[in-house]
C-alpha positions as CSV (number, residue, x, y, z in Angstrom):
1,X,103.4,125.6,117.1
2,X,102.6,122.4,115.6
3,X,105.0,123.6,112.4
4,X,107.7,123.9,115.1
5,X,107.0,119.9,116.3
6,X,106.7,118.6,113.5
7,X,109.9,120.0,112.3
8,X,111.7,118.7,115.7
9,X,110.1,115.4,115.1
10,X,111.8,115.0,111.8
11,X,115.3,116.5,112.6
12,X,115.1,113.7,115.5
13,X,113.9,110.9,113.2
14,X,117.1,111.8,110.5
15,X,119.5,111.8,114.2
16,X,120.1,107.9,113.7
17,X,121.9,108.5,110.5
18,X,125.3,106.7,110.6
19,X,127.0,103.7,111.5
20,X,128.7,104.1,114.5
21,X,127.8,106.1,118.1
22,X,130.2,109.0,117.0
23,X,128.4,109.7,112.9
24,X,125.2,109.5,114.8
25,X,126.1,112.1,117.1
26,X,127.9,114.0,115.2
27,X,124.9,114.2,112.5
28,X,122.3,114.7,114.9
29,X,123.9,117.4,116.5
30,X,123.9,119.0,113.2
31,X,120.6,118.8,112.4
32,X,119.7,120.0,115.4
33,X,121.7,122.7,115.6
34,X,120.2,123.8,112.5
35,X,116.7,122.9,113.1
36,X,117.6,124.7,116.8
37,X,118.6,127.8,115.0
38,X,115.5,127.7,112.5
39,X,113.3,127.9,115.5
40,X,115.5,130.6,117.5
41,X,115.1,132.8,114.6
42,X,111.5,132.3,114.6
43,X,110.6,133.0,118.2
44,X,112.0,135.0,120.6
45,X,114.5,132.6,121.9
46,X,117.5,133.6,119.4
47,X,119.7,132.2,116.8
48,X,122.2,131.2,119.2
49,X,120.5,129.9,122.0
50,X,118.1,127.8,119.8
51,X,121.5,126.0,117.9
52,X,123.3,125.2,121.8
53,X,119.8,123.8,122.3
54,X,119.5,121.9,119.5
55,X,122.7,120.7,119.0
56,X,122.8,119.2,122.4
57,X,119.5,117.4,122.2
58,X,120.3,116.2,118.9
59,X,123.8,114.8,119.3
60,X,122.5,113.3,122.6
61,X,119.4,111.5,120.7
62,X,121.6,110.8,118.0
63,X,124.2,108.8,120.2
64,X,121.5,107.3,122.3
65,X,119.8,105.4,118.6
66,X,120.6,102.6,117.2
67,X,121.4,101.8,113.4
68,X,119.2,100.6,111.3
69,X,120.1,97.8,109.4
């Protein structure tokens, strides 16, 4: 379990990559779609439902960061 947050924790600390609202949503959905499928495939949740999952919360914590500057 701890594998599986500290995964999460850094797919959501690389969500504020980008410039604008849209690249950080956009990226973070990606990651976590990817990290949601990683940790679908590993439990019995499932591929898919882990990436809807992940995606969501990522593009949602992506748009919601602000950039770093």
């Amino acid at each position: 379990m701890l594998k599986f947050i500290t995964i999460s924790a850094l797919a959501l600390g690389l969500a504020a990559c980008g410039e604008t609202w849209g690249q950080r949503a956009v990226t973070g959905g990606g990651i976590g779609a990817g990290t949601g499928a990683l940790i679908g495939a590993l439990t019995p949740i499932g591929l898919l439902p882990g990436a809807l999952v992940g995606g969501a919360v990522g593009a949602g914590v992506g748009a919601a960061t602000a950039p770093r500057r």
